[in-house]
N, C-alpha and C positions, 0 to 999 in steps of 0.2 A: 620387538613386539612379536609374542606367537604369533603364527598364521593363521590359527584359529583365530584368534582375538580380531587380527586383520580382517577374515574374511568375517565376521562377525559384524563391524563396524559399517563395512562396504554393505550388506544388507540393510542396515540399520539404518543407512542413507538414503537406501530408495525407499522403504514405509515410510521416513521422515517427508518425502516427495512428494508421495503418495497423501499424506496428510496434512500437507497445507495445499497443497491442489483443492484438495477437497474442502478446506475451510473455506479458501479464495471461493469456489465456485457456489457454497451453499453463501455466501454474505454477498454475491451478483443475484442469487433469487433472493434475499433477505430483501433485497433495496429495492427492488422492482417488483414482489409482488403484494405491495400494499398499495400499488396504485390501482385507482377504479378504472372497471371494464362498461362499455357501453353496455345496453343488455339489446337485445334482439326488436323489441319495441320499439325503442329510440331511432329506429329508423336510419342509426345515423351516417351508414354509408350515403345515404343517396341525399339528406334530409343537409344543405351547409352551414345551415341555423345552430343544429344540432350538435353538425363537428364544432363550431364554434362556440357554443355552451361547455362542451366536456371539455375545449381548451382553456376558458376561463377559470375552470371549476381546478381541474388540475394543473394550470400552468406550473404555480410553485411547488408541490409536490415532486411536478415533472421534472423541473429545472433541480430542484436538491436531488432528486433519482441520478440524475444525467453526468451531475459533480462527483457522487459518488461512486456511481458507474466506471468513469476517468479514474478514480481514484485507485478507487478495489484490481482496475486493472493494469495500473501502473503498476503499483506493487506487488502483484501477482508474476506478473515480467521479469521484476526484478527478482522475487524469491527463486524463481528457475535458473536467472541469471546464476545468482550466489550459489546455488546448490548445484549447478549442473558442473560448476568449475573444481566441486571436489573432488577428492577419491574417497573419503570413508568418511563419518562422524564418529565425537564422542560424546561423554555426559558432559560438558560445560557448554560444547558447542548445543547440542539436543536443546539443554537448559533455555540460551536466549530464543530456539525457534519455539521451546512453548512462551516465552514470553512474546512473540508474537500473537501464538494465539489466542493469550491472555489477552492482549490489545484489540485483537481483533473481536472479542467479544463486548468488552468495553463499546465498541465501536456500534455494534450493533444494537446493545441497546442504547445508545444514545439516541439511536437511529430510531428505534422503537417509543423512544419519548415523545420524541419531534414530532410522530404521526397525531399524537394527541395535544400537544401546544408548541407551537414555536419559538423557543425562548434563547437569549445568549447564552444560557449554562449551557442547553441542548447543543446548538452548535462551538462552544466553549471545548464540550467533555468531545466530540468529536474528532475535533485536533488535536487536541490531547491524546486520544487514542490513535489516531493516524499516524501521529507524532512518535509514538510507542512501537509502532509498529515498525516504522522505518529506520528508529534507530535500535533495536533490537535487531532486526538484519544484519547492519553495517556492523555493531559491534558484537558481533556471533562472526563474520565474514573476516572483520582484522583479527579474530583469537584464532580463526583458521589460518590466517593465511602467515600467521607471525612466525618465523623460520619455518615456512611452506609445512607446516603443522599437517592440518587435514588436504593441502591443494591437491590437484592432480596435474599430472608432470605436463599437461599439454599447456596450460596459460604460464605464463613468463610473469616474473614479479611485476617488469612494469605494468603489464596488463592486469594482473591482480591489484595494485595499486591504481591502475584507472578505474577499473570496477568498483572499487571502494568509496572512489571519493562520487563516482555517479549516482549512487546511490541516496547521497547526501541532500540533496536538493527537497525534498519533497518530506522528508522529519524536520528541512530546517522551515520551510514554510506549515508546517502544522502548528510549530510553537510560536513563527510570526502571527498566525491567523488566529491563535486565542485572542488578545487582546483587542481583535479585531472584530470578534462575533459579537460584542459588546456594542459596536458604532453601528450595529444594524446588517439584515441578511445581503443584501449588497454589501457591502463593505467588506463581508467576510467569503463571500462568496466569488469576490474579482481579487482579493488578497492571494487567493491559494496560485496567481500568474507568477507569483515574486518567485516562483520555482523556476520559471524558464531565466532572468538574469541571474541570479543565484547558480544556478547549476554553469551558464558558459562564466561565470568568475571563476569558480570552482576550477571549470576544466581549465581557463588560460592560469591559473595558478600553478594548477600540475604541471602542464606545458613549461611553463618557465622554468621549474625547478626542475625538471629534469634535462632540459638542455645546459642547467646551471649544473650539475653535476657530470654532465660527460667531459 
């Protein structure tokens, strides 16, 4: 590869950075500010009737705000994770982070439906889109790191291979918690947990295989 081309690539990765930063952080105001604000009237610092009216009024609101919150910055984490461990991008890698933020718009408006009815498509298309996101990561992150393609010389294969499968956890419960928005918004909203056993199977999986291999 020129060097041009190289150092080309290596820039290319940090505006890449630089712009899902910036998706991540505009879809954390996306979710949080369509909830209502007391107004000045309502007295309701001092007033505990009141705080307890606005918690009634917005509880559910609040609670899908708070899931999604969890959500938006898990995989915000992990986009850094995957991208911080490169040394340069190209176009097929570039490719799957816009189809993150093809997902990530998806996401948003789902989000934006929700505010006007609550329905199982609405939290259906949600997962679906969560789901899109996370594995658009993963499989942008194995095209990088498959004979250390785009890596950077400081993370070791195994560690590039734990990164990948961590990542796993949280697209595989988006595509669990479709058929789950359907049983009702509890159901789908305590569904999105199957990510904490899912993810230690995950990890004792790698773990085994790789002491099977030394």
């Amino acid at each position: 590869m020129k060097p041009a081309e190289l150092e080309r690539q290596k820039r290319q990765l940090g505006r890449l950075e630089v712009l899902m930063d910036v998706m991540f952080a505009l879809m954390l105001y996306r979710i949080l500010s369509p909830l209502p604000m007391p107004t000045e009237e309502d007295d309701w610092v001092w007033e505990f009737g009141a705080i307890l009216a606005l918690g009634q009024e917005i509880g559910p609101a609040l609670l899908m705000a708070i899931i999604g919150v969890v959500l938006i910055v898990i995989y915000w984490l992990q986009s850094n994770k995957l991208l911080g461990n490169l040394e340069r991008t190209n176009g097929p890698h570039v490719s799957f982070s816009i189809g993150q933020v093809f997902f990530l718009v998806i996401y948003a408006y789902a989000m934006a439906m929700a505010e006007d009815f609550d329905s199982p498509t609405t939290r259906a298309l949600q997962s679906f889109a969560l789901a899109g996101v996370g594995f658009c990561g993963f499989f942008g992150f194995r095209y990088a790191a498959k004979e250390r393609r785009l890596l950077s010389e400081s993370i070791s294969d195994k560690e590039a291979d734990a990164l990948k499968i961590s990542v796993l956890p949280e697209p595989v419960a988006g595509l669990l918690t479709i058929p789950l928005a359907y049983l009702g918004p509890w159901a789908w909203e305590l569904g999105w947990l199957v990510m904490l056993p899912i993810g230690r199977w995950l990890r004792r999986r790698h773990d085994v295989r790789y002491l099977e291999e030394q």
